[in-house]
C-alpha positions as CSV (number, residue, x, y, z in Angstrom):
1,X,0.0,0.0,0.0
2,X,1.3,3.7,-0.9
3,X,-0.4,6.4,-0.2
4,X,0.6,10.0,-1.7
5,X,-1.1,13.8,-1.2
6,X,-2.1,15.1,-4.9
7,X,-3.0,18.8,-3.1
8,X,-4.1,20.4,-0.2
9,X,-7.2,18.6,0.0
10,X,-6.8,15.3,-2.1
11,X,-4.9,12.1,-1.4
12,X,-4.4,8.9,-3.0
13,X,-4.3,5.0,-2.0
14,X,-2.5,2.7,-4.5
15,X,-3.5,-0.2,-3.3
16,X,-1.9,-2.8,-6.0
17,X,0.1,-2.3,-9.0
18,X,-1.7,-4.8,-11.2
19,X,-5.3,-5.0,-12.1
20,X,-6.5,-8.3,-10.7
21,X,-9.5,-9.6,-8.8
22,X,-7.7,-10.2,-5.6
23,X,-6.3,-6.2,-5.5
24,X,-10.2,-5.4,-7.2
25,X,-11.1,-6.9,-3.8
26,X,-8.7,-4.9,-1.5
27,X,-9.9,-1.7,-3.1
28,X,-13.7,-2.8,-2.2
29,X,-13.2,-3.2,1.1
30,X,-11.0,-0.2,1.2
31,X,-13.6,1.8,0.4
32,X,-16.5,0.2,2.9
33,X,-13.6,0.5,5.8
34,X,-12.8,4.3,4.6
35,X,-16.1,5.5,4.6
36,X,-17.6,3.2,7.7
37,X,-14.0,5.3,9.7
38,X,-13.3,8.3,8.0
39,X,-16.1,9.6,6.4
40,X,-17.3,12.3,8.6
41,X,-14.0,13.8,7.7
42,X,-14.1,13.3,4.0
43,X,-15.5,15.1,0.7
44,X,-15.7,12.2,-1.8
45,X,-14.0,8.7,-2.6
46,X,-13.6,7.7,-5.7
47,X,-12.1,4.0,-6.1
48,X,-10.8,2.8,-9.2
49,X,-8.9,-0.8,-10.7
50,X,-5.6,-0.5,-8.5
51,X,-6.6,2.7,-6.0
52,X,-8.9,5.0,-4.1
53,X,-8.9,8.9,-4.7
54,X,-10.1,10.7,-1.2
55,X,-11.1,14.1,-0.9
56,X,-11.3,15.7,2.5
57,X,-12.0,18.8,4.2
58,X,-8.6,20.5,4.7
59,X,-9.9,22.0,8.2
60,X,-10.6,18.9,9.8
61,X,-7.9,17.0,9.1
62,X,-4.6,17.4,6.6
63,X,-2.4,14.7,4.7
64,X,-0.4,13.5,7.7
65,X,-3.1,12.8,10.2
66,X,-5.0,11.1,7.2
67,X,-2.0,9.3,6.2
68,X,-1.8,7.9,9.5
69,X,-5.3,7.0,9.9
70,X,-5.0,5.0,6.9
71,X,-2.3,2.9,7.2
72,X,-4.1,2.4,10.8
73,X,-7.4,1.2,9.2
74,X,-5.8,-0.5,6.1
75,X,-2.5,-2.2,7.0
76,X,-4.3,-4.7,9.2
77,X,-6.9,-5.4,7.0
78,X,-4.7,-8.2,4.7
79,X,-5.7,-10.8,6.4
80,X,-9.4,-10.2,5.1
81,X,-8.7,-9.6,1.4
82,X,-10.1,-13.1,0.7
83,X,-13.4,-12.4,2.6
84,X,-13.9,-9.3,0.9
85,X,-13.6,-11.3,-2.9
86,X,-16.8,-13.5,-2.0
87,X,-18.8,-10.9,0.3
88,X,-20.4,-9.2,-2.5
89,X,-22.2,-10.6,-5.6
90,X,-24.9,-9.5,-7.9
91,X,-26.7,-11.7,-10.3
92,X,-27.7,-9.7,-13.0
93,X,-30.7,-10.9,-15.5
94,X,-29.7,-10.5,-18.7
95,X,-32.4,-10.8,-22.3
96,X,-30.0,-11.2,-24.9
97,X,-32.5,-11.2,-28.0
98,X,-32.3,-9.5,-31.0
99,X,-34.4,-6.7,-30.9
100,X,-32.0,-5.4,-27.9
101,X,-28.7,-7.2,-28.9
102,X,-27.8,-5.0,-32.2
103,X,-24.4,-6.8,-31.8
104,X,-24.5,-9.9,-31.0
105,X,-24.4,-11.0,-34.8
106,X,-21.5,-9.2,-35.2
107,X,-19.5,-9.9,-32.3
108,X,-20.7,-13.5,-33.6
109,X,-19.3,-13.5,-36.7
110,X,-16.2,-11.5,-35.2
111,X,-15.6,-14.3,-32.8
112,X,-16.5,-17.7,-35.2
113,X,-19.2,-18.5,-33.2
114,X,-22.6,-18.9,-32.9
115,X,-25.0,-16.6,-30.8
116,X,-26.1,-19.3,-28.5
117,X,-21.8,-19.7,-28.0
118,X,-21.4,-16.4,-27.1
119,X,-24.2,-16.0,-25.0
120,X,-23.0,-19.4,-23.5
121,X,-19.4,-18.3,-23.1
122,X,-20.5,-14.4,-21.8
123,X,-23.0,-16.1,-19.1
124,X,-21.1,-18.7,-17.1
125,X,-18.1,-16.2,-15.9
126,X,-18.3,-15.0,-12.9
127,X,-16.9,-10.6,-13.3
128,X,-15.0,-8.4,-11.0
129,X,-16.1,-4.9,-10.5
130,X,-12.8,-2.8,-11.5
131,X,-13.9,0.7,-11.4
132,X,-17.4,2.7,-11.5
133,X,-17.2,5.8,-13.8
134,X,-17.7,6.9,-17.5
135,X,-21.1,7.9,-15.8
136,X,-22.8,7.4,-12.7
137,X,-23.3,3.4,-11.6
138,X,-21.0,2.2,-15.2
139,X,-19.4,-0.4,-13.7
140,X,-16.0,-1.9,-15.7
141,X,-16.4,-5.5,-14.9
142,X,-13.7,-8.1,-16.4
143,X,-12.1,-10.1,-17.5
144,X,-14.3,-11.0,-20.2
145,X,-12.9,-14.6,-21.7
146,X,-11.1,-13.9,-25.0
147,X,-13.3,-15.6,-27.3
148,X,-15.9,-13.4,-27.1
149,X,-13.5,-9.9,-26.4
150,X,-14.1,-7.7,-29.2
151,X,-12.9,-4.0,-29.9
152,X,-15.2,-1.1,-29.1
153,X,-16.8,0.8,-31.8
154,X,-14.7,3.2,-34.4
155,X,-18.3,5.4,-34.3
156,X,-20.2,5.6,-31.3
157,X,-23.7,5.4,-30.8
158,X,-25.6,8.4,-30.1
159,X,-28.1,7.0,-27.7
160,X,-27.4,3.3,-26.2
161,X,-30.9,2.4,-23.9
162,X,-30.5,1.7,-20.3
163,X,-29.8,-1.5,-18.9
164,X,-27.8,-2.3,-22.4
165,X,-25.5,-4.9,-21.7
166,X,-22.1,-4.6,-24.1
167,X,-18.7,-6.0,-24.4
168,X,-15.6,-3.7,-25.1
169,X,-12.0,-5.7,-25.6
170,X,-11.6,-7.7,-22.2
171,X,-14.1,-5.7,-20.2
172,X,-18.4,-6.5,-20.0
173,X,-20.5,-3.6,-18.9
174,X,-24.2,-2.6,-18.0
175,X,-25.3,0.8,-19.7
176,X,-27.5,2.2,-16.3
177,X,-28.5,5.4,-17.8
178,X,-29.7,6.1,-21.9
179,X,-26.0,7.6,-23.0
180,X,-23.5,7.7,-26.7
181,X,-21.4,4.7,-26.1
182,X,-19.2,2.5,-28.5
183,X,-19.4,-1.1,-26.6
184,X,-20.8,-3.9,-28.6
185,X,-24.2,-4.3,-27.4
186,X,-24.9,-8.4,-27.1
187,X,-28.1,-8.1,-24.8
188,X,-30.3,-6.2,-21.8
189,X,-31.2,-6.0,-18.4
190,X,-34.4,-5.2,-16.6
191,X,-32.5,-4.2,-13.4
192,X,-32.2,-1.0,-12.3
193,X,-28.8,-0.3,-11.9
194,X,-28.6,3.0,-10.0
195,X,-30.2,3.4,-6.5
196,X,-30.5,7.4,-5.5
197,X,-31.6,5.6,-1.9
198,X,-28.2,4.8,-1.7
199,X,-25.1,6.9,-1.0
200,X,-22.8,5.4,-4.2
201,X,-26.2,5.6,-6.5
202,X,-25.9,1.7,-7.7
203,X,-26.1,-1.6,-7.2
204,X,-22.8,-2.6,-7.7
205,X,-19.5,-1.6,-5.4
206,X,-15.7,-2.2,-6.8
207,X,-14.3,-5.4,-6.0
208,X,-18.0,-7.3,-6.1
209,X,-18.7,-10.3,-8.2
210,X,-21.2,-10.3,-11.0
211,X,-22.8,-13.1,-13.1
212,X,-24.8,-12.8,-15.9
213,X,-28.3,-15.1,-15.9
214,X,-29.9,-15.4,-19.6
215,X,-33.5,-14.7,-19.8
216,X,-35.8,-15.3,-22.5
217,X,-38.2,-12.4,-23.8
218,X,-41.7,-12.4,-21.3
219,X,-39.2,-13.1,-18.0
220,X,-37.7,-10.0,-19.6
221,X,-40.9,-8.1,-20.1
222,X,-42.2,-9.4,-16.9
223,X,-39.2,-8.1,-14.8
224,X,-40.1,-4.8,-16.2
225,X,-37.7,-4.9,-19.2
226,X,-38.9,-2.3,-21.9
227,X,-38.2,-2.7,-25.8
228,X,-38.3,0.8,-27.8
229,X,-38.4,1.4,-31.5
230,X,-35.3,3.1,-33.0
231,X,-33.1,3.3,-30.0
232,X,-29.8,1.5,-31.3
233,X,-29.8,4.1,-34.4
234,X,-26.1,5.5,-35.2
């Protein structure tokens, strides 16, 4: 663990140097420890695939006394990296028919398979939560198997629906908000995927485990799932 002041009022936690699901895990349960401790005394956290960014409030506290705090909280935490892998996991219900899958032909063809393959191959790996960003709730999951891993698009789409589930090289993603993306869209989700109840606005926390459960099209229209004319157009 290294922890380094960025300004008066910023810090940051490097917490691994590789991206891997055992450090993914380390920076999950960094960030329930940090908060659960320290956040009276902090602005934002923002974790990401190897660290955590804090912001803090300069009059409260400054880089030393949080330094210390830290390496308090987090040095004897170790011995519960392996806990912290298995503590969280989401299953996600996932449609991935045509009329919401504009890519899964593609990525198909792409990969010299068949759809039912690379639905097969997509749904029965389990996916650690890397980083949230890109927009509120996007959660980076990986490592998607390299079969089916296909490059993002040269164009982006202007408007990819909500719940959109995609594939970008090594990395599988839910869409939880209508936004331009380039990912490969292969399927969708009736989930909601961002919670305002709660105080990180989604679902799903870095370091969690996520599987993927295929659905056929009434589970997906009985969970709520929603199929709109035109909304895959460039």
């Amino acid at each position: 663990m290294r922890i380094e002041a960025l300004n008066e009022n910023s810090s940051i936690i490097y917490l691994g140097d590789e991206i891997s699901d055992e450090v993914s895990a380390r920076v999950g349960r960094a960030v329930a420890l940090v908060r659960q401790s320290l956040g009276h005394l902090l602005i934002d956290l923002v974790p990401s695939y190897t660290s955590l960014l804090l912001y803090y409030d300069p009059d409260r506290i400054d880089h030393d006394q949080l330094r210390q705090r830290l390496v308090e909280l987090l040095d004897s935490d170790t011995a519960n990296t392996q806990e912290s892998i298995t503590s969280t996991q989401l299953e996600v219900p996932v449609y991935y028919g045509e009329e919401v899958a504009p890519d899964l032909q593609l990525l198909s063809e792409y990969a010299g398979l068949s759809p039912d393959e690379v639905i097969s191959i997509h749904s029965d790996s389990s996916y650690r939560v890397y980083a949230i960003g890109f927009a509120p709730g996007f959660a980076y999951l990986g490592k998607v198997d390299e079969r089916i891993a296909m490059p993002r698009m040269q164009k982006p789409r202007l408007r990819i629906p909500a719940g959109s589930v995609a594939i970008a090289d090594a990395q599988t993603a839910v869409y939880p908000a209508a936004t331009p993306g380039g990912w490969r869209i292969i399927g969708r989700t009736p989930m909601q995927m961002i919670d305002w109840e709660s105080d990180s606005l989604t679902q799903i926390v870095v370091g969690a485990e996520v599987r993927f459960r295929p659905i056929d099209r009434q589970e997906y229209l009985d969970l709520g799932g929603k199929l709109e004319e035109g909304e895959n157009e460039l």
